[in-house]
C-alpha positions in Angstrom: 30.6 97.1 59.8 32.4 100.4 59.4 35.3 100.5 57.0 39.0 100.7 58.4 40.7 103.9 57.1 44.4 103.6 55.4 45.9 107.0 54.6 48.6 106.6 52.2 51.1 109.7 52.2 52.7 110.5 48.6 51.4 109.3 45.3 54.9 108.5 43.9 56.0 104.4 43.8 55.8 103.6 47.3 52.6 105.2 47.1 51.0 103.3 44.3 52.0 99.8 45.2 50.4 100.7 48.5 47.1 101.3 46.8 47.6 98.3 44.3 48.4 96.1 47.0 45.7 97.4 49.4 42.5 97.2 46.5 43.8 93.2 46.0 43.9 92.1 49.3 41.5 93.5 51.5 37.7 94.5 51.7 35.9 97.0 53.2 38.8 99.6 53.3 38.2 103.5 53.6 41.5 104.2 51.6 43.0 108.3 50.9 45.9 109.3 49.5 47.3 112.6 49.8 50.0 114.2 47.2 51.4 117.9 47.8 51.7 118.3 44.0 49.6 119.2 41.4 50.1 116.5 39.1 49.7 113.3 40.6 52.9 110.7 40.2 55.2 111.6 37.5 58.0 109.0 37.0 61.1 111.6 37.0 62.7 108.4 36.2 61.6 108.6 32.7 62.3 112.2 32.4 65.5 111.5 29.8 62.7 109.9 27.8 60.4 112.6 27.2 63.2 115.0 26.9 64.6 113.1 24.0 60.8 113.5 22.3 60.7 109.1 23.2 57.5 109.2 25.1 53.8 109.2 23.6 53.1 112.6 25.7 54.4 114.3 28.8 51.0 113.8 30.5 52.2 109.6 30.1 55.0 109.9 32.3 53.1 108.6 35.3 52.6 106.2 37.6 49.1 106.3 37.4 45.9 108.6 36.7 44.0 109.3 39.7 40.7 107.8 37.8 42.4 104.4 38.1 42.2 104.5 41.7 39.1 106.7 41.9 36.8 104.5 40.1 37.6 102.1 42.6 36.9 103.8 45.8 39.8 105.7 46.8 39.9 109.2 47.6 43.3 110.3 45.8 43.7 114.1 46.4 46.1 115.9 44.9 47.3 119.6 46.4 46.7 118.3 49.3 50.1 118.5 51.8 50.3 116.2 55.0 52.4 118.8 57.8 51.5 116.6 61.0 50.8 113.7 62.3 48.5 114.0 65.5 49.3 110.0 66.8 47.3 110.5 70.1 44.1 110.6 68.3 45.0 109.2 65.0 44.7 112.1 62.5 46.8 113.4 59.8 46.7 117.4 59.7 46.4 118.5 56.1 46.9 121.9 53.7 45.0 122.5 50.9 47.6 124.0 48.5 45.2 126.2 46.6 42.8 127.4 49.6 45.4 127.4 52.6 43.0 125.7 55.2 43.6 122.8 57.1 41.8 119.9 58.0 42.1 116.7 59.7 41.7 113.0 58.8 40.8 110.1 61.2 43.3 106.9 59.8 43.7 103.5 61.8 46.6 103.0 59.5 49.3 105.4 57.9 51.5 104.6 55.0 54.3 107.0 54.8 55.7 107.3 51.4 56.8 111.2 51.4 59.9 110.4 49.2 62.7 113.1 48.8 63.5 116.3 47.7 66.3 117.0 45.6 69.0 119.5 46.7 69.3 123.2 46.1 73.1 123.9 45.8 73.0 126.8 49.6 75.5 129.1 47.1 74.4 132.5 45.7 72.5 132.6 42.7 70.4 130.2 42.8 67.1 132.1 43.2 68.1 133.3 39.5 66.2 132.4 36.3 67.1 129.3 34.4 68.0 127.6 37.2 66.1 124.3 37.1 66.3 121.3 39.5 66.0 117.8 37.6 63.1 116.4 39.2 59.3 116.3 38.6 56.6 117.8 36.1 56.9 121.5 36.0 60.8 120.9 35.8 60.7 118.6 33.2 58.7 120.8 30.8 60.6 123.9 31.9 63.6 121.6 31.1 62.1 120.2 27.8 61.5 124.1 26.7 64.8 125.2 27.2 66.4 122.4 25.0 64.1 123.5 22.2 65.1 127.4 22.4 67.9 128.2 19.9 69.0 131.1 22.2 70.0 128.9 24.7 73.4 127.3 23.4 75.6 126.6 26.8 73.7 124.5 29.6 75.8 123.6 32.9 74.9 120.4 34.5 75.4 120.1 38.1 75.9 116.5 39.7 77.2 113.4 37.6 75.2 110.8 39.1 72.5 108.9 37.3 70.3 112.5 36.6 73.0 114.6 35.7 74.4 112.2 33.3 70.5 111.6 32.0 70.4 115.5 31.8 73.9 116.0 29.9 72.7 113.4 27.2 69.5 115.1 26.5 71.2 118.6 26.2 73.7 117.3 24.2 71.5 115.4 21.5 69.3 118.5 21.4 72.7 120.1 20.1 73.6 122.0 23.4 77.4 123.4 24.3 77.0 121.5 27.8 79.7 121.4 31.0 78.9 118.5 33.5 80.1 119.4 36.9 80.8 117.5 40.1 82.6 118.1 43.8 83.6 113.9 42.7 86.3 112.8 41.1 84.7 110.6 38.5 81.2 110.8 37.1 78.8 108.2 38.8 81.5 107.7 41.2 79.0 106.9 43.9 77.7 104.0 41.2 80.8 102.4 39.3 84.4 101.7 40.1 86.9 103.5 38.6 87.4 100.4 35.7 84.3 101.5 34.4 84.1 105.8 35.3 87.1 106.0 33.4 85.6 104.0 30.3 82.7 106.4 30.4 84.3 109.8 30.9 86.2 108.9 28.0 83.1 108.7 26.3 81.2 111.2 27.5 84.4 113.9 26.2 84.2 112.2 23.0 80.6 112.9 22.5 81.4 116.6 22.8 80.6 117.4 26.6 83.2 119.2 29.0 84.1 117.2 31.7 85.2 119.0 35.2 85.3 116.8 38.4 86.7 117.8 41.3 85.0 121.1 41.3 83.7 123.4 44.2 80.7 125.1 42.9 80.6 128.8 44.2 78.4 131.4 42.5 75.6 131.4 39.7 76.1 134.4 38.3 74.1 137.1 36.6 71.8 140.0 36.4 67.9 138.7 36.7 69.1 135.2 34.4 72.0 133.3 34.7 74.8 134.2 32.5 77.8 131.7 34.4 79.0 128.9 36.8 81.6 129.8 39.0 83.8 127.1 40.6 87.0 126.4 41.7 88.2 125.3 38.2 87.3 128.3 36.1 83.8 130.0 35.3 81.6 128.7 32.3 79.4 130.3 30.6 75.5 129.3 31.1 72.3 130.2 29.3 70.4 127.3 31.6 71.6 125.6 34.5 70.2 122.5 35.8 71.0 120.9 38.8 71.2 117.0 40.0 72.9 117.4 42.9 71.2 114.7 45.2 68.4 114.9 47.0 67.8 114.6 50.9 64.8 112.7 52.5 61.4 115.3 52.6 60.6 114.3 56.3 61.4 118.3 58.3 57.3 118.1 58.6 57.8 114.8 60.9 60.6 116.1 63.3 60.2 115.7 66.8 56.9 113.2 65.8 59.2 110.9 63.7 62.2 108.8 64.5 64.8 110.6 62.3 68.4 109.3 61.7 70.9 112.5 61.4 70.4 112.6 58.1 66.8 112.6 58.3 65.5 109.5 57.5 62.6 108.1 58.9 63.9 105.0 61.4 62.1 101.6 60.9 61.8 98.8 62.7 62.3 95.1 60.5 58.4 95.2 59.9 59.0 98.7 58.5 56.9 100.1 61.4 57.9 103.6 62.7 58.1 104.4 66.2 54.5 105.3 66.0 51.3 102.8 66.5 50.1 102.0 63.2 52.1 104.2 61.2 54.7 102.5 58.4 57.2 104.4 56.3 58.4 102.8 52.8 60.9 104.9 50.2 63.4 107.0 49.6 62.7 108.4 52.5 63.9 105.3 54.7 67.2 103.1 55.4 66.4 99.6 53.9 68.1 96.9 55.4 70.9 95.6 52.6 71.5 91.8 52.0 74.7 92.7 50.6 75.6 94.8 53.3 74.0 93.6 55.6 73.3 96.4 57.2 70.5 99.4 56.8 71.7 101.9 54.6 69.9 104.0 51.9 69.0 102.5 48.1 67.0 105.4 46.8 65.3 103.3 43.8 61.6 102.5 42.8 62.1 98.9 43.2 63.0 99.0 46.5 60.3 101.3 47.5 57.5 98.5 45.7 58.5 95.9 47.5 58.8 98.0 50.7 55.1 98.9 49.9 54.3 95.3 49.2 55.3 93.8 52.4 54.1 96.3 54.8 50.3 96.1 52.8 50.7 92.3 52.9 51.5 92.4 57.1 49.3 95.5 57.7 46.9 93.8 59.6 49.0 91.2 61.6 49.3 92.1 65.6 52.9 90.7 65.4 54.3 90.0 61.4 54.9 86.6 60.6 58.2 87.3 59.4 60.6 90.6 59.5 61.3 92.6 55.5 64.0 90.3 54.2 66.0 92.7 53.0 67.0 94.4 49.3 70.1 94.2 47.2 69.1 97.4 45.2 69.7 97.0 41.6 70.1 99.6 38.6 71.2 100.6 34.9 71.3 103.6 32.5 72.7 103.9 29.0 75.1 106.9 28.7 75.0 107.6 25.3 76.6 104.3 23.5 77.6 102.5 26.4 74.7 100.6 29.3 75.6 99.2 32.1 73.9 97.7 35.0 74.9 97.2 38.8 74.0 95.5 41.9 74.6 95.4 45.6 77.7 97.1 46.9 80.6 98.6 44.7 83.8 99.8 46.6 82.5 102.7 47.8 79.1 101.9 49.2 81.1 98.9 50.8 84.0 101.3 52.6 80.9 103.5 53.6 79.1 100.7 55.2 82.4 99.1 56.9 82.1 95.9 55.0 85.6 94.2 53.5 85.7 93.4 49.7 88.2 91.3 47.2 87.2 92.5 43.8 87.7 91.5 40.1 88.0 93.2 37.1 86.8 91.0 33.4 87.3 92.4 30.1 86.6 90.1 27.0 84.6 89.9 24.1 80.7 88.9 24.2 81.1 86.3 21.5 83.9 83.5 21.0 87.4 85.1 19.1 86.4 83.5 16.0 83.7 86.1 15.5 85.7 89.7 14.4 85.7 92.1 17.4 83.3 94.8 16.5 79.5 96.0 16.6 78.6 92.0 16.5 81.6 91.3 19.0 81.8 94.2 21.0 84.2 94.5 24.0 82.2 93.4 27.5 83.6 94.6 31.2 82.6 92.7 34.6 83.1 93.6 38.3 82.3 91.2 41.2 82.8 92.3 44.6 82.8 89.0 47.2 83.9 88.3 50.5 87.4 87.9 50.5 87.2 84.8 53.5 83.4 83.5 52.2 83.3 84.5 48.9 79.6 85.0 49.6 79.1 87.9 46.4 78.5 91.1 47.5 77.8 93.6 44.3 79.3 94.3 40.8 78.2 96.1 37.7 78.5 94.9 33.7 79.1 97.3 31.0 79.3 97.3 27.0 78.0 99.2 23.9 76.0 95.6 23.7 73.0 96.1 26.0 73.8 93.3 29.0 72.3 94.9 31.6 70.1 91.7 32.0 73.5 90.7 33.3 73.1 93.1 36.2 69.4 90.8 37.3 72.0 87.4 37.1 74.2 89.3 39.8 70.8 90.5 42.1 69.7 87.2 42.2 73.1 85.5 43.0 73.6 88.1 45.9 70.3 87.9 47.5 70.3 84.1 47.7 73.8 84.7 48.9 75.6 82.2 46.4 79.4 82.5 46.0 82.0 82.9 43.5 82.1 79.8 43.1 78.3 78.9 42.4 78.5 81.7 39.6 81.5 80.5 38.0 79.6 77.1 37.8 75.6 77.9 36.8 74.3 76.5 34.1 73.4 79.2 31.7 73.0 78.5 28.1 75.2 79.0 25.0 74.6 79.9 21.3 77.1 81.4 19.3 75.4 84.4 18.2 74.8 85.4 21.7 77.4 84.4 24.3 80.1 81.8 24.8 81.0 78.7 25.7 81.1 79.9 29.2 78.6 82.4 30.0 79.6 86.1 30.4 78.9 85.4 34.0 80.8 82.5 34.2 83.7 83.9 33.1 83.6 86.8 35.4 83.1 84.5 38.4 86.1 82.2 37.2 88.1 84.8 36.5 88.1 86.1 39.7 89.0 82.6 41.2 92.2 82.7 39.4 91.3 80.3 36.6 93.0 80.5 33.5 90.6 82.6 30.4 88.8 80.3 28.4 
């Protein structure tokens, strides 16, 4: 019996899970995956890591070696870049990066994964030398290389989401002068309420790195290298420039083939099908459907692209799937230099984005009863819960604290997507030991503050 073929587009999360999942539940599969880049799968996501010399080797910093998948069967080919999809007779159309030709593969199904790309600032100067973009291998050993040349002493960080703040830290430990820039007015605004942005640009200025929100980027300026940033706020001086300014979904190649939103995401349907027989797109490059929200919107993280990848291999074969993707609540963390904090579902402005009404509440405390000093042991702990001010079905939050809770943020995930209330978290039964946590759990506390109830 021949062997159905499964082309898997982009080698990145999505990507792997595909394979992982497609290797442990079917036989007689004819499986290819095609990645534009050289190296196949680097987690960006651990870029800080290698930066700050805490990986065993930048060549580690992978999903996956293509012999893992090879030995098994699968074509994985690297270099090779999908530019159409040919649905009438159910071929991809593919470069080879290194000799230019195309070629075309049969496939009787297509797993999209083509990710996103990250944004290059349209300003002048860009096209200058050490100017780096935060994302994938050849950045992040240019990147690395910088922070270990003594005659680069000033580095401008662009964007103060979760990369620039990842990229600040690293310059900063490796003893860099280094300005973090944003068009926001608080960094990881898109991420944290501003309880918890102001907590950590506190911090960030006392760890030594210039602060400037609120700033129009204009110019990068020099002869041949860049020498300076030019914004609205003033001009800084910059020996390397990197920039995390977002990124936008990598789908131009399926216009006019694709479903696109404006934006240029790929549309889905609730079986994560495309408008295209046969064809499924999972990733950054899609709108998942929010639990929180309730609503599609976009939750550019690896965990949501794995369990995008999971259902669609586990329905891939269904004429009609036996149920529609339930849905994500989209869950992170990062530590920003002494601080960590975690968050979940929707913060204030992800809520006002999507349309959806919030009540909110604000927890500060200790992690440990009173009768334990405040201090490293006792540290200070901060809780928001967003809930629905007529329900009080919970709807997102975040925790924060030099103490690493972030587990914290994985209570919250799982009280929003089982759609529990305020009032189930102020009453689950966590445990208590003294050296940990109180009478009440963290949690608890949170939830009961924000019913009104008197602090324990």
């Amino acid at each position: 019996m021949p062997k159905t073929k499964v082309v898997v587009v982009g080698a990145s999360h999505g990507g792997h899970q595909a394979i992982l999942e497609l290797l442990h539940r079917y036989d007689n599969l004819d499986i290819t995956m095609f990645e534009a880049g050289d190296f196949v799968s680097f987690m960006s996501c651990g870029m800080e890591l290698y930066l700050e010399n805490s990986v065993t080797d930048v060549n580690d910093v992978r999903n996956f070696e293509p012999k893992q998948f090879t030995d098994q069967g699968v074509h994985v080919l690297n270099n090779h870049e999908v530019t159409k999809i040919n649905a009438d007779k159910k071929t991809v159309t593919v470069k080879d990066a290194k000799s230019g030709e195309l070629a075309d593969y049969d496939y009787d199904k297509l797993i999209l994964s083509s990710g996103v790309t990250p944004n290059n600032l349209p300003i002048p100067g860009t096209d200058l030398e050490n100017v780096a973009l935060m994302r994938g291998y050849d950045w992040a050993t240019t990147i690395k290389s910088k922070l270990e040349d003594s005659s680069v002493k000033n580095i401008t960080i662009i964007g103060a989401g979760y990369i620039g703040i990842e990229a600040a830290e690293a310059s900063r430990k490796a003893g860099k002068n280094v300005t973090l820039l944003d068009m926001l007015d608080r960094p990881l605004g898109a991420y944290l309420d501003s309880e918890m942005t102001d907590i950590l640009n506190k911090h960030l200025e006392d760890k030594g790195i210039n602060v400037v929100m609120g700033a129009t980027i204009k110019s990068f300026d020099g002869d041949g290298a860049v020498k300076a940033v030019t914004t609205d706020k003033g001009t800084f001086d910059s020996d390397f420039v990197i920039q995390a300014a977002g990124v936008k979904p990598n789908t131009d190649w399926l216009k006019g083939i694709v479903n696109l939103t404006d934006r240029g995401f790929i549309e889905t349907n609730e079986y994560l099908q495309t408008n295209l027989p046969d064809v499924y797109a999972v990733g950054d490059a899609t709108l998942t459907y929010s639990i929180a929200a309730q609503a599609k919107m976009p939750i550019a993280l690896a965990t949501v692209a794995r369990r995008q990848a999971r259902y669609v291999t586990q329905h891939l074969f269904e004429k009609q799937p036996s149920v529609p993707f339930k849905g994500l609540v989209g869950s992170s963390a990062l530590s920003v230099f002494d601080y960590h904090f975690a968050t979940s579902g929707l913060n204030e402005a992800s809520a006002k984005r999507n349309g959806v009404t919030v009540a909110s509440s604000f927890y500060e405390d200790t992690l440990r009863p009173s009768y334990v000093p405040e201090g490293e042991d006792n540290p200070k702990v901060y809780v928001k819960i967003l809930f629905d001010p007529q329900t009080h079905r919970l709807l997102g939050g975040g925790v924060l604290s030099t103490y690493d809770i972030t587990a914290e943020g994985n209570v919250l995930a799982l009280a929003i997507q089982n759609e529990m209330k305020v009032e189930d978290l102020a009453e689950a039964d966590f445990f208590f030991q003294p050296g940990f946590d109180r009478q009440w759990s963290l949690m608890n506390l949170a939830a009961q503050h924000a019913l009104g109830e008197s602090k324990f």
